[in-house]
NUFIDREN-583033 format. One line per 3 residues: number of its first residue (from 1); their letters; for each residue x, y, z of N, C-alpha, C. Coordinates in Angstrom, 2 decimals. Atoms other than C-alpha are relative to their C-alpha. Example, Ala and Ser with C-alpha at 12.3 -4.5 7.8 and 13.67 -1.06 7.14 Angstrom:
# residues 2
1> AS> 0.89 -1.19 0.00 12.30 -4.50 7.80 0.90 1.20 0.00; -0.82 -1.19 -0.06 13.67 -1.06 7.14 -0.77 1.09 0.73 $
//
This chain:
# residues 289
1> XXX> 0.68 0.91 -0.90 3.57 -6.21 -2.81 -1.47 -0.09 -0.40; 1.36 0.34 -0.06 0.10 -7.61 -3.55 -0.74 0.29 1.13; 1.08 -0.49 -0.81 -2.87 -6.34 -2.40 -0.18 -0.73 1.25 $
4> XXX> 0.51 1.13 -1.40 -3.64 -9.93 -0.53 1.35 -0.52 0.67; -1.45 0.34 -0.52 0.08 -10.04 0.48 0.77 -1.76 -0.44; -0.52 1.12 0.56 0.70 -13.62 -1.34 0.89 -0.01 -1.03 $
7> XXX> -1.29 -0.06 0.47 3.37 -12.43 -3.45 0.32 1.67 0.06; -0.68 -1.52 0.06 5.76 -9.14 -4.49 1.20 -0.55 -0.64; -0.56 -0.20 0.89 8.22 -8.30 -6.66 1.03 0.77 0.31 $
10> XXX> -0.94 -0.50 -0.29 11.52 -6.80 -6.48 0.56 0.83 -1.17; -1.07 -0.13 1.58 13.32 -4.69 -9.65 1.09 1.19 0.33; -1.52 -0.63 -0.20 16.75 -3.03 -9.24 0.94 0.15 -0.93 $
13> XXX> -0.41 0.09 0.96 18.35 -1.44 -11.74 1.64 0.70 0.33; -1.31 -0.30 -0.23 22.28 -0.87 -11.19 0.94 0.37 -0.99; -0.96 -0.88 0.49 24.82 1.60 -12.70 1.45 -0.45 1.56 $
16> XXX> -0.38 0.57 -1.61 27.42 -0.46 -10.45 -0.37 -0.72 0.22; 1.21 0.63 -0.42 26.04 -3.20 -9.81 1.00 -0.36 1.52; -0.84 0.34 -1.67 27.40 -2.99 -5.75 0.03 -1.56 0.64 $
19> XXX> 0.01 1.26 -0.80 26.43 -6.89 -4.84 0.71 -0.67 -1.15; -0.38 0.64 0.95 28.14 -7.95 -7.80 1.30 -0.29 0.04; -1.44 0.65 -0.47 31.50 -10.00 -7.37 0.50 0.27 -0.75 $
22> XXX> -0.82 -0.53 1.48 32.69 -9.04 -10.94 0.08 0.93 0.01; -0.34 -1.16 -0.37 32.36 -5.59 -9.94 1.02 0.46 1.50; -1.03 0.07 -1.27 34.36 -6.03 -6.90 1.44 -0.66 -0.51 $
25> XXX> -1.60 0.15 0.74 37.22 -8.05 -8.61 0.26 0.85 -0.83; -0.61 -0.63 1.45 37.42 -5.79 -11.71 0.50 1.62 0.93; -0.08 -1.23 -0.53 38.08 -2.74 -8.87 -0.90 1.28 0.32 $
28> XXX> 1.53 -1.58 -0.13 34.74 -0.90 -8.82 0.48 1.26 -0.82; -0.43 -0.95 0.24 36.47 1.45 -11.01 -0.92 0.53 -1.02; 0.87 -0.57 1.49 34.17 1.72 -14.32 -1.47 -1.01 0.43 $
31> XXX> 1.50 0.49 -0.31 30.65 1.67 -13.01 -0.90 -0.91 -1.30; 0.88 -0.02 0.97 29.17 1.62 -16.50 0.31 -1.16 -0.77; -0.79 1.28 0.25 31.01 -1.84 -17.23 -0.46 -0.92 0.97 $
34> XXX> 1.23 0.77 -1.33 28.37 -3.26 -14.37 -0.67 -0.02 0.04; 1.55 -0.59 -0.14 25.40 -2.95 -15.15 -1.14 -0.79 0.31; 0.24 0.89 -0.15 22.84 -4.94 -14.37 -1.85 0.97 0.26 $
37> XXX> 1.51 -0.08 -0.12 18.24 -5.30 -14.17 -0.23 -0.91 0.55; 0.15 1.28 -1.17 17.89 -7.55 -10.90 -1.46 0.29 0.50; 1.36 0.37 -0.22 14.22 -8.74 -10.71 0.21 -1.08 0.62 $
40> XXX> 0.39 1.27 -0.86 13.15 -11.04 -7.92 -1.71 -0.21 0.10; 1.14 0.17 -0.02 9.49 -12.50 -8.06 0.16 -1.05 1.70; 0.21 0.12 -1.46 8.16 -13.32 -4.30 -1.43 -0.94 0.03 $
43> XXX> 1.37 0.56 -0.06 5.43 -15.98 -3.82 0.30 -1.38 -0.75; 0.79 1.45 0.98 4.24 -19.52 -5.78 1.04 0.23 -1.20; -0.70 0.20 0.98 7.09 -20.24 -8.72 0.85 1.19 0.01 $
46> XXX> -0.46 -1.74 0.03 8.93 -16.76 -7.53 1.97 -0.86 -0.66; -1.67 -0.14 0.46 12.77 -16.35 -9.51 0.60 0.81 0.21; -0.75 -1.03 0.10 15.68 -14.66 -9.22 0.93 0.27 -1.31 $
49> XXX> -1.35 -0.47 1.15 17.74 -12.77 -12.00 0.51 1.34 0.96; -0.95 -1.28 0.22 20.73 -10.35 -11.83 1.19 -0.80 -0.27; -1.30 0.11 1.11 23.29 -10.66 -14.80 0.67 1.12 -0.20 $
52> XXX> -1.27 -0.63 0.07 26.20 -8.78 -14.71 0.29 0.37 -1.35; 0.07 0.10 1.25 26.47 -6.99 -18.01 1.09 0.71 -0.36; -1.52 -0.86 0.03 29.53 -4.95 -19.61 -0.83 1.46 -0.79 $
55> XXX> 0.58 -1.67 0.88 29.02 -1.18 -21.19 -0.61 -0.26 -1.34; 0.09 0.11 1.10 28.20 -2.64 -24.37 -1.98 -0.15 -0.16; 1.68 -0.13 0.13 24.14 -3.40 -23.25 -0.55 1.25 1.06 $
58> XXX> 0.88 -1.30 -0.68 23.57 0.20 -21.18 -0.46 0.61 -1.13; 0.63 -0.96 0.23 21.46 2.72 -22.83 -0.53 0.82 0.68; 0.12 -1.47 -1.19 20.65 6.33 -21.04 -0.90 1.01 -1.24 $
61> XXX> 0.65 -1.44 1.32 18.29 8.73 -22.49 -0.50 0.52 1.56; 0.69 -0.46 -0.90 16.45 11.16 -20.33 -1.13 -0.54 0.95; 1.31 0.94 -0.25 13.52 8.90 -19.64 0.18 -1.23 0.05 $
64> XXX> 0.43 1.50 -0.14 14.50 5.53 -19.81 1.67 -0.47 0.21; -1.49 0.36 -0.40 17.55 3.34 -18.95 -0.26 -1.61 -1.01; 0.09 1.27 0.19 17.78 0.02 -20.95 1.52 -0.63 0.21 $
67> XXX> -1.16 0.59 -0.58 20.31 -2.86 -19.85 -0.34 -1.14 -0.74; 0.24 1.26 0.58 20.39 -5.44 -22.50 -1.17 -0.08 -0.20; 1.75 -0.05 0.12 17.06 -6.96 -22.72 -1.12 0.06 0.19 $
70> XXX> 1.09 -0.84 -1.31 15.19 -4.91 -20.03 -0.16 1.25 -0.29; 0.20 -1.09 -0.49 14.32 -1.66 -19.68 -0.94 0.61 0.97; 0.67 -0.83 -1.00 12.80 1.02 -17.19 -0.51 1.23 -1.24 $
73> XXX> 0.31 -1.21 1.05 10.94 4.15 -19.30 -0.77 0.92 0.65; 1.34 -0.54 -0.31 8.54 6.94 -18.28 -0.66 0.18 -1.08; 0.84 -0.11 1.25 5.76 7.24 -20.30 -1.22 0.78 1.28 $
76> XXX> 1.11 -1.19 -0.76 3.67 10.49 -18.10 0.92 -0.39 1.17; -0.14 -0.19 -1.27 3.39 10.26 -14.88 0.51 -1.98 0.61; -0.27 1.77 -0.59 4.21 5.65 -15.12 1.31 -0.44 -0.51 $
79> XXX> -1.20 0.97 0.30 7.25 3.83 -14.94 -0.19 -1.57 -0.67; -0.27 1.41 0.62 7.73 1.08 -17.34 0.47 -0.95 0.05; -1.41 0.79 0.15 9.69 -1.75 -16.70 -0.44 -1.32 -0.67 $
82> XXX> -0.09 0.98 1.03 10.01 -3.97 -19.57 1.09 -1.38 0.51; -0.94 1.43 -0.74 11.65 -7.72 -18.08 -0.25 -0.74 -1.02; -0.76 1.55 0.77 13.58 -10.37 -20.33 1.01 -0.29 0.61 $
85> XXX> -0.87 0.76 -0.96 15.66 -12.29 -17.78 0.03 -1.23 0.00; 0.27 1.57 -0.27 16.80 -15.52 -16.96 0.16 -0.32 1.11; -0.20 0.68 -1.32 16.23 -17.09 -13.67 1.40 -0.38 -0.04 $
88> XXX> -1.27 0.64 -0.22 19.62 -17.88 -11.88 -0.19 -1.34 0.26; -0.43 1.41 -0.31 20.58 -21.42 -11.22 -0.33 -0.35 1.62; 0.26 1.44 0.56 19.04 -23.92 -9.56 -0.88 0.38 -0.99 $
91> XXX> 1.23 0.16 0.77 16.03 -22.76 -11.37 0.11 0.77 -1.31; -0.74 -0.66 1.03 17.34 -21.75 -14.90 -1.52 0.56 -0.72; 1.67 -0.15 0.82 13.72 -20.30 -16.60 -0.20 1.46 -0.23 $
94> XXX> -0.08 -1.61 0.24 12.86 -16.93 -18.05 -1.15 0.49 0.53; 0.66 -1.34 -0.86 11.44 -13.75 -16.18 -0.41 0.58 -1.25; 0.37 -0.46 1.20 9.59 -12.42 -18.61 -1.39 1.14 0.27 $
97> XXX> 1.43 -1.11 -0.22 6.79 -9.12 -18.63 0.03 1.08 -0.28; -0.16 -1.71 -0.40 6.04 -5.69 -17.49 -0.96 0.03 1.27; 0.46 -0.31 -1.19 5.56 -4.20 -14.79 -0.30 1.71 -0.22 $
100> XXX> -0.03 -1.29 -0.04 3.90 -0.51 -14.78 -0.31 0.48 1.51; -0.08 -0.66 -1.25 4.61 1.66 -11.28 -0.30 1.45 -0.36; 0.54 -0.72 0.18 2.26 4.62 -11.13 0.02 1.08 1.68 $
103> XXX> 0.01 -0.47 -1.13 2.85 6.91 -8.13 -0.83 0.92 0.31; 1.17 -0.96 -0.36 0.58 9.12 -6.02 0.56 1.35 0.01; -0.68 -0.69 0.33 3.08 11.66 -6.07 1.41 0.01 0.07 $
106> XXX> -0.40 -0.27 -0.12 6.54 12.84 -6.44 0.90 0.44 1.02; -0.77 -0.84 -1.39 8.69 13.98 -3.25 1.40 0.90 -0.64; -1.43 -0.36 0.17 11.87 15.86 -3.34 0.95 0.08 1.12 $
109> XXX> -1.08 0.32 -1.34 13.80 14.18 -0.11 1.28 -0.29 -0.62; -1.70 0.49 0.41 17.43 13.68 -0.17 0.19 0.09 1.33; -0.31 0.04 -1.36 18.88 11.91 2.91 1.10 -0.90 0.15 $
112> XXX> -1.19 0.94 -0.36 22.27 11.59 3.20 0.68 -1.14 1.15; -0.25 1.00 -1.20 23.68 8.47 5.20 1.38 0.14 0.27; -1.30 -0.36 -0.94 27.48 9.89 5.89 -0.31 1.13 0.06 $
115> XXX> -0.52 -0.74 -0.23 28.43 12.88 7.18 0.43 0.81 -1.43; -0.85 0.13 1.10 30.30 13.35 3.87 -0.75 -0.16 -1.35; 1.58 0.02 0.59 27.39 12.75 1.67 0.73 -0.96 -1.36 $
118> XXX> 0.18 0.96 1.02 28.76 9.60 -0.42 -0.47 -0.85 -0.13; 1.10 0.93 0.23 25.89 7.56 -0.21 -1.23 1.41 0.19; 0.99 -0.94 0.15 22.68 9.62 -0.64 -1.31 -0.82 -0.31 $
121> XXX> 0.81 0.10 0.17 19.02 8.18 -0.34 -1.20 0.62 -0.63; 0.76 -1.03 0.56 16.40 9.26 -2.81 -1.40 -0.46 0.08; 1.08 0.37 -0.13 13.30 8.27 -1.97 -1.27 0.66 -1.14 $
124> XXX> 0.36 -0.94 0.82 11.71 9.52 -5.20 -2.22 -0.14 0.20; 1.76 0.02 -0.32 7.74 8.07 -4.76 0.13 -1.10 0.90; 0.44 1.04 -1.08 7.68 6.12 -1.59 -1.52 -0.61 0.14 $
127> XXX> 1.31 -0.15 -0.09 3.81 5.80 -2.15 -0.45 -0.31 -1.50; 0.44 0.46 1.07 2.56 3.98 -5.17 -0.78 -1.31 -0.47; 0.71 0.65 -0.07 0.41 1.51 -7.03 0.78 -0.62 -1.06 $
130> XXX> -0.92 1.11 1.27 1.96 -1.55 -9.73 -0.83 -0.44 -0.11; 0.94 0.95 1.10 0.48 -3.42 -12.42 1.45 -1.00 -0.33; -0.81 1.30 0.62 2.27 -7.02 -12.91 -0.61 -0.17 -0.59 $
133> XXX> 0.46 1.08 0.91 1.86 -8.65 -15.85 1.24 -0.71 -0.52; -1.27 0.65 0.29 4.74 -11.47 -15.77 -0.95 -1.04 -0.98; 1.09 0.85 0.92 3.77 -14.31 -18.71 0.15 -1.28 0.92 $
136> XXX> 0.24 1.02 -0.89 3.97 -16.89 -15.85 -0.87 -0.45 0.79; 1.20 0.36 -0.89 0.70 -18.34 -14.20 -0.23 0.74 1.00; 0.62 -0.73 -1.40 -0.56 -16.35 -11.52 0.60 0.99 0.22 $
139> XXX> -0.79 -1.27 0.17 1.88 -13.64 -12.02 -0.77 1.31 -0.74; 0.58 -1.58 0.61 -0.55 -10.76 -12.82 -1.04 0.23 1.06; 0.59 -0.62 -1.62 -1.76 -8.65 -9.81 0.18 1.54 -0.17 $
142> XXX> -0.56 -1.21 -0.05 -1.52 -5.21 -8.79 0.18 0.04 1.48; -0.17 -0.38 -1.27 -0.61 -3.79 -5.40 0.44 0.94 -0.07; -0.98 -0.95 -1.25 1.36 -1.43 -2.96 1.42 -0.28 -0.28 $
145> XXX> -1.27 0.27 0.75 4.33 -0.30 -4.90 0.92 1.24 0.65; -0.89 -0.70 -1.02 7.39 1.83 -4.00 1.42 0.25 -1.10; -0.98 -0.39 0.78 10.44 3.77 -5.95 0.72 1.01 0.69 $
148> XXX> -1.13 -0.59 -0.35 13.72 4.76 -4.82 1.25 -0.27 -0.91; -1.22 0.22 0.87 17.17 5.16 -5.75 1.30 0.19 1.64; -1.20 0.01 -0.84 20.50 5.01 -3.73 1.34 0.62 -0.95 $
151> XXX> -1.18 -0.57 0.50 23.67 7.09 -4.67 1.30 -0.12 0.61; -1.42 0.49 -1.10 27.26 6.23 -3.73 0.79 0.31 -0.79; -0.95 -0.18 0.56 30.61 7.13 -4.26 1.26 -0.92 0.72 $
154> XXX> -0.48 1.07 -0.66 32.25 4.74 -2.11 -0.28 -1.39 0.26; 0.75 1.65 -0.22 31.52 0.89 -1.54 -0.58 0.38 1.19; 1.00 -0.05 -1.16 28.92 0.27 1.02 0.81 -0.30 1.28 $
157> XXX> -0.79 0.61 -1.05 31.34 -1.99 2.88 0.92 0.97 0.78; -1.11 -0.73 -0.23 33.83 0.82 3.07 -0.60 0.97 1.23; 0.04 -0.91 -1.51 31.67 2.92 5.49 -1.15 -0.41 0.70 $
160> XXX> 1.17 0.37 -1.19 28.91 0.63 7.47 0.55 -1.38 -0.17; 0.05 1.17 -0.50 28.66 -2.27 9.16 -1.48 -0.93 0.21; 1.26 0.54 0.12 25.32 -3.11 9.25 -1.48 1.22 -0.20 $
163> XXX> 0.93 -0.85 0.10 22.10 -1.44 8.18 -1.57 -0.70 0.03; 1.27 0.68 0.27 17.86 -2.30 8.20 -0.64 1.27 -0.58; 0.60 -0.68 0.69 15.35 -0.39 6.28 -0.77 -0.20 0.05 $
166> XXX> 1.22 0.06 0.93 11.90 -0.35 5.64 -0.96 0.71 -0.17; 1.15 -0.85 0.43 8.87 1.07 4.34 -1.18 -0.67 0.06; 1.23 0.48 -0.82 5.63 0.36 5.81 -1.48 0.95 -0.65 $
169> XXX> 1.18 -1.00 0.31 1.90 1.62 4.15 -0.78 0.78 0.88; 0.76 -0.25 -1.00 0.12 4.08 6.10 -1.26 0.47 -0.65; 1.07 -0.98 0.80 -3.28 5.90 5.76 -0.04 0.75 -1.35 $
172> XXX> -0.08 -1.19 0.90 -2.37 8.93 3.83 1.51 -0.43 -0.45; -1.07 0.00 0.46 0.65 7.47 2.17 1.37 -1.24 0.81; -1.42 1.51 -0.34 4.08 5.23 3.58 0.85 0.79 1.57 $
175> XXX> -1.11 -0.43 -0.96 6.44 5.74 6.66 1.12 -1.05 -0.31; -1.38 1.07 -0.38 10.13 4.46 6.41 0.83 0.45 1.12; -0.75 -0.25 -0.99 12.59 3.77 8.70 1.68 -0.09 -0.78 $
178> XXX> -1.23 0.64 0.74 16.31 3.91 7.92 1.05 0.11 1.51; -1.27 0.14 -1.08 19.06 2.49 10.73 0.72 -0.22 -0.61; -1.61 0.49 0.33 22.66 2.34 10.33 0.79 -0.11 1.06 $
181> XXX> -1.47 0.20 -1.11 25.89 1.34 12.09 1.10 0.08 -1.20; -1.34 -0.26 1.28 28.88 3.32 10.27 1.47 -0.65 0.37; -1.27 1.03 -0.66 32.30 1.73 10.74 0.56 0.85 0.82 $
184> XXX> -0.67 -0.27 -0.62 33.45 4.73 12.27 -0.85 0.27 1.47; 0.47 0.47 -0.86 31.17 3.57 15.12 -1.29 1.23 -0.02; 1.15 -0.84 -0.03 28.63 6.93 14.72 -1.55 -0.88 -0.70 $
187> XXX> 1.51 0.73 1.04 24.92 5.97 13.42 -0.53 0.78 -0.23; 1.20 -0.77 0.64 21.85 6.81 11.86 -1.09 -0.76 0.37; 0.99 0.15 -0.07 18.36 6.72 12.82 -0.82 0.95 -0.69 $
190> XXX> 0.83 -1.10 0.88 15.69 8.29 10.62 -1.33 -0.52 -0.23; 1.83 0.66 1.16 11.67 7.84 9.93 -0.52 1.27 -0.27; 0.45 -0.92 1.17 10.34 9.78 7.47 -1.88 -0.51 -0.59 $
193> XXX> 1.36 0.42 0.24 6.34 9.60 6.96 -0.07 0.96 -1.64; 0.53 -0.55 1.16 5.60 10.59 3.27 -1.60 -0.39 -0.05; 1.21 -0.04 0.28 1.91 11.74 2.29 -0.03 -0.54 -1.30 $
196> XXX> 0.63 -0.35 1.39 -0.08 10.97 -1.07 0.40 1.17 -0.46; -0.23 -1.13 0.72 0.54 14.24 -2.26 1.35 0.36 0.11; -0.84 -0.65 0.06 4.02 13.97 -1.82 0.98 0.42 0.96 $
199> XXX> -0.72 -1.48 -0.45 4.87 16.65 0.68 0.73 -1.78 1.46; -0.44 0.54 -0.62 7.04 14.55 3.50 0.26 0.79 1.77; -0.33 -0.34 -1.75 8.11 14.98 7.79 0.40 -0.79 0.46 $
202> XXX> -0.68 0.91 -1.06 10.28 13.61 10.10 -0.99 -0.41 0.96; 1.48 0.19 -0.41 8.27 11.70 11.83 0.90 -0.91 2.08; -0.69 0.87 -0.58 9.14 10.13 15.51 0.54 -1.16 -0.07 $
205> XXX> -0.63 0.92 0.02 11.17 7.28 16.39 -0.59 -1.15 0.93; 0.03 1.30 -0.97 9.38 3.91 17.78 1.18 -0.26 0.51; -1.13 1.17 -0.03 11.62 1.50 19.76 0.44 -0.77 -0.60 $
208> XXX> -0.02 0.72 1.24 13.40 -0.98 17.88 -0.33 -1.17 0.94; 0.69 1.28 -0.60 11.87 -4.60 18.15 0.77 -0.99 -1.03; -0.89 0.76 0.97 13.77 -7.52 17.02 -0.82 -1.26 -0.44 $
211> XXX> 0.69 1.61 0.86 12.66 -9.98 14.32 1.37 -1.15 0.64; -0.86 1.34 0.42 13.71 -13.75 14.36 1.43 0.42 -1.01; -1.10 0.16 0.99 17.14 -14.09 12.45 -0.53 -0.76 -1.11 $
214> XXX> 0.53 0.35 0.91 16.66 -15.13 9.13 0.69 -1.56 -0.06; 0.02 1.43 0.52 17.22 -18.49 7.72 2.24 0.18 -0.11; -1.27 -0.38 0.06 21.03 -17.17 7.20 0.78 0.42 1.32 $
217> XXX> -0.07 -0.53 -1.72 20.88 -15.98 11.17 0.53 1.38 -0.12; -0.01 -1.28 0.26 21.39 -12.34 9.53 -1.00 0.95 1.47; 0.58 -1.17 -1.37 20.61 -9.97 12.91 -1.20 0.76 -0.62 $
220> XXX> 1.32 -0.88 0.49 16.95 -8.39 12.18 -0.68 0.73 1.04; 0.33 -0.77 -0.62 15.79 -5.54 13.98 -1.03 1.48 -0.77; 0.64 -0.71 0.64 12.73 -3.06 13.02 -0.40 0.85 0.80 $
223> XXX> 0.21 -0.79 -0.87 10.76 -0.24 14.62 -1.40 -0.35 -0.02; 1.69 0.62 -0.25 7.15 -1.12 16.35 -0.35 1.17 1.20; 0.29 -0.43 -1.02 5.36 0.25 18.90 0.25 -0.58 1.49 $
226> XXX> -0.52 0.96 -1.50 6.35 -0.65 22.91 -0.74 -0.58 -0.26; 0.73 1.10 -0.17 5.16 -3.56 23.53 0.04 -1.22 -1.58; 0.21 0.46 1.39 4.98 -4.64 19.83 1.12 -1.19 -0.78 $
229> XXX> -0.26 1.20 0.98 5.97 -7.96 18.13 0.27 0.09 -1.10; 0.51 0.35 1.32 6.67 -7.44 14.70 0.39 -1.54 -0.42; -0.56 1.71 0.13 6.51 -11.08 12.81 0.06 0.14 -1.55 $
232> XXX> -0.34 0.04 0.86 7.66 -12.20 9.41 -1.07 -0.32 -0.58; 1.52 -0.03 0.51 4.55 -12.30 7.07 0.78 -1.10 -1.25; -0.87 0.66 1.32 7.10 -13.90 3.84 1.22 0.50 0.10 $
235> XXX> -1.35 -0.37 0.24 10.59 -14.47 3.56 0.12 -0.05 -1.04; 0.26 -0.79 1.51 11.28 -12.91 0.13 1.58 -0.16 -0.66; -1.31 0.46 0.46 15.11 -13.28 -0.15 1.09 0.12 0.98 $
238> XXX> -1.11 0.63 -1.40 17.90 -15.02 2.18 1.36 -0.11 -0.48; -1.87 0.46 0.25 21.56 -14.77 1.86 0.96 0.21 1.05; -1.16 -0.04 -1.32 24.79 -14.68 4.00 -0.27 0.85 0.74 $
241> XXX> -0.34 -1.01 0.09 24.78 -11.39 3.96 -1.27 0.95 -0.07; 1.23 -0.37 0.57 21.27 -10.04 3.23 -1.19 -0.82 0.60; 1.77 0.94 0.48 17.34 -10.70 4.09 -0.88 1.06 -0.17 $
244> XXX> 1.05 -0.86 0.01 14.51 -8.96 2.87 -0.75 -0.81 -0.17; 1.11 0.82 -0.37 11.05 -10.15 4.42 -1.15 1.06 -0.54; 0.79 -1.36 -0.78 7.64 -8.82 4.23 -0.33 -0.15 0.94 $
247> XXX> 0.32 -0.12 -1.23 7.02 -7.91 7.82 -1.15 1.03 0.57; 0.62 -0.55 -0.14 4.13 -6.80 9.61 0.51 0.45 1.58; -0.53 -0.89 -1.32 4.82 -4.35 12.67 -1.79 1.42 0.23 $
250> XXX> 1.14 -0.95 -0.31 2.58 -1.77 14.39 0.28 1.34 0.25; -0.99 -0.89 0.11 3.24 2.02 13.93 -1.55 0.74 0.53; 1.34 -1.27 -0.61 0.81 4.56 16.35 -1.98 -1.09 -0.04 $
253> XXX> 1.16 0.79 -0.72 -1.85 1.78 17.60 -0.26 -0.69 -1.66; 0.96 0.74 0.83 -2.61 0.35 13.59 1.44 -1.14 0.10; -0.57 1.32 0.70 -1.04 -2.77 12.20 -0.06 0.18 -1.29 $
256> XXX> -0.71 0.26 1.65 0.95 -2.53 8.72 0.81 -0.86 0.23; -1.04 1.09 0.18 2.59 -4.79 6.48 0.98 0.30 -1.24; -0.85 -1.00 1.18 5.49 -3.40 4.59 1.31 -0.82 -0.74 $
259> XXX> -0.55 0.62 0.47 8.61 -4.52 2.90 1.70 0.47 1.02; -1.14 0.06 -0.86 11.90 -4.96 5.18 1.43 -0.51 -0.51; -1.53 0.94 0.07 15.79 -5.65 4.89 1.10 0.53 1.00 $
262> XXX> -1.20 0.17 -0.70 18.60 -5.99 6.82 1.32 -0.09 -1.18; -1.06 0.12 0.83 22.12 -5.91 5.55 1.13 -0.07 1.07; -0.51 0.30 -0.96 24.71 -7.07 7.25 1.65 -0.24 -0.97 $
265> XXX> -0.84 -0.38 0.82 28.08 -5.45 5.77 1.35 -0.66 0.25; -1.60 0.39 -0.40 31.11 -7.17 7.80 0.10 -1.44 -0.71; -0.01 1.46 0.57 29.72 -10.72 6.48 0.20 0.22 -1.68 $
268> XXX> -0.21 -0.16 1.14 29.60 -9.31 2.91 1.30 0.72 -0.50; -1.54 -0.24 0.32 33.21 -7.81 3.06 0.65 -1.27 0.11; -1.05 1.42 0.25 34.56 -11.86 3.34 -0.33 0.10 -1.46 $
271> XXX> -0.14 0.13 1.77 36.16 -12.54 -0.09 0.10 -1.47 -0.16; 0.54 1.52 0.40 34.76 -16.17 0.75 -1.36 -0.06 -0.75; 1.15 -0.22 1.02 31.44 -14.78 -0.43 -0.15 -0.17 -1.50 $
274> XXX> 0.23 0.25 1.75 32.16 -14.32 -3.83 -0.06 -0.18 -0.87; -0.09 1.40 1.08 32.70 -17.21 -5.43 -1.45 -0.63 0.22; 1.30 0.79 -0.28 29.51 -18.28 -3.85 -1.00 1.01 -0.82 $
277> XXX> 1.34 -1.13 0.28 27.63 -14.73 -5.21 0.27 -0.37 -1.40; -0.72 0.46 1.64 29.76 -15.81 -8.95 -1.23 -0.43 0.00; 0.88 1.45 0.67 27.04 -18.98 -9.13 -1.36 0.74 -0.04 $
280> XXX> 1.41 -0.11 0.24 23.90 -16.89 -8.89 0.14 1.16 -0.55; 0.32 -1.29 0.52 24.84 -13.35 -10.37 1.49 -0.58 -1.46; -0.70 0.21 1.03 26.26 -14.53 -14.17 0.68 1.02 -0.56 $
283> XXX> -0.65 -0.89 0.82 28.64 -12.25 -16.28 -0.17 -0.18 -1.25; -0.08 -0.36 1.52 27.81 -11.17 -19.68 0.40 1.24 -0.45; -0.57 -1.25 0.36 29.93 -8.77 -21.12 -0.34 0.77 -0.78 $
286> XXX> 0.23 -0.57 1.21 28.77 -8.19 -23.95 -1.36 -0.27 -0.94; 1.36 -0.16 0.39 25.77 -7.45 -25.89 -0.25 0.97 -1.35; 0.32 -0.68 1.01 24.34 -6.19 -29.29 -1.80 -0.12 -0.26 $
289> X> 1.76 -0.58 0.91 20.89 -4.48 -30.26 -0.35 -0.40 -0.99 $
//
């Protein structure tokens, strides 16, 4: 997210790629036959990519992951991410850059979301700073950046029904929130304040306050203070099934503006979806260095 909040950036790198319809017909069985580097640019000429790739463009080393003609790397203490993409359809045009994500520190949370622990949240630097440099006009900024990972051994669909998330900047570092609704009707509520340096705490639980529905009428619900309004600052990406805004909300008397999503799992289990998800997430199987 930019400093002056007029754009932000999205990058998602999938072992699996879970929203991916070709990974859902082929049986979810061979993750590494899914792979995929889904960059969304947010703001003035913003695109979306995520191409569906087969085992033939992963690479895995200790430090870096490349997927065809992207990669992620560390190089110290900064994440690399090297982008050659092509905008999906309507707007066919290439994503093209780097992006370096430099964090203030490290954490070591792990926060499982079953019982059962086959999904697992890793919140590795909730608290960080990015350098864009996309080769597209006005695409070079820095801001209020943010790195996680998600672990699963089951489809998402298979054990929730709906979930929201977000991560909000504070003083000394970020607070997130994470809600769920599991199918077997139990939930999850969780906020977690991470410092700069790292060290993390459960932190209380605002009320929840409900956003507008999105452009898709996706149910949106966040955590504010009583009384508290949060409102949509940019809608960032809209689907059936899916919205992530940035939203500003109020957490212990200040006003932040953080990055939000909803997910909304019973609409993304119809297998009317994914002929429609086919037209914007392409399949390429195959790939040579």
């Amino acid at each position: 997210m930019s400093d002056d909040q007029s754009r932000a950036i999205s990058i998602i790198a999938f072992i699996g790629s879970v929203f991916s319809p070709w990974y859902r017909w082929s049986g979810r069985k061979d993750p590494e036959n899914h792979v995929c580097i889904n960059v969304a640019t947010y703001g003035p000429g913003g695109r979306f990519t995520m191409t569906d790739r087969g085992r033939s463009a992963l690479r895995l080393t200790r430090d870096s992951m490349t997927v065809g003609p992207s990669s992620l790397r560390w190089d110290g203490d900064k994440l690399i991410i090297d982008i050659n993409e092509m905008g999906a359809p309507p707007i066919v045009s290439p994503v093209r850059g780097q992006v370096v994500l430099e964090p203030t520190a490290l954490t070591d949370v792990e926060l499982p979301l079953t019982p059962d622990n086959t999904h697992i949240w890793r919140p590795f630097a909730p608290t960080a700073r990015i350098d864009v440099d996309l080769t597209a006009t006005g695409w070079q900024w820095t801001g209020h950046g943010y790195f996680d990972a998600n672990f699963g051994t089951r489809a998402l669909e298979e054990d929730f029904s709906y979930w929201t998330w977000g991560r909000f900047p504070a003083a000394d570092g970020s607070t997130c929130f994470y809600d769920a609704q599991r199918l077997d009707g139990s939930t999850l509520s969780q906020a977690i304040t991470f410092h700069s340096d790292g060290s993390a705490k459960k932190a209380p639980l605002p009320p929840k306050a409900q956003l507008n529905r999105s452009l898709w009428a996706v149910r949106r619900e966040t955590r504010a203070d009583k009384g508290y309004r949060p409102q949509q600052v940019m809608n960032m990406l809209d689907a059936p099934f899916y919205s992530r805004a940035m939203v500003r909300t109020q957490l212990g008397g200040v006003e932040t503006t953080g990055v939000y999503e909803a997910l909304d799992l019973r609409r993304f289990r119809s297998p009317l979806l994914k002929p429609m998800l086919a037209l914007r997430v392409p399949r390429r199987a195959s790939w040579t260095f």
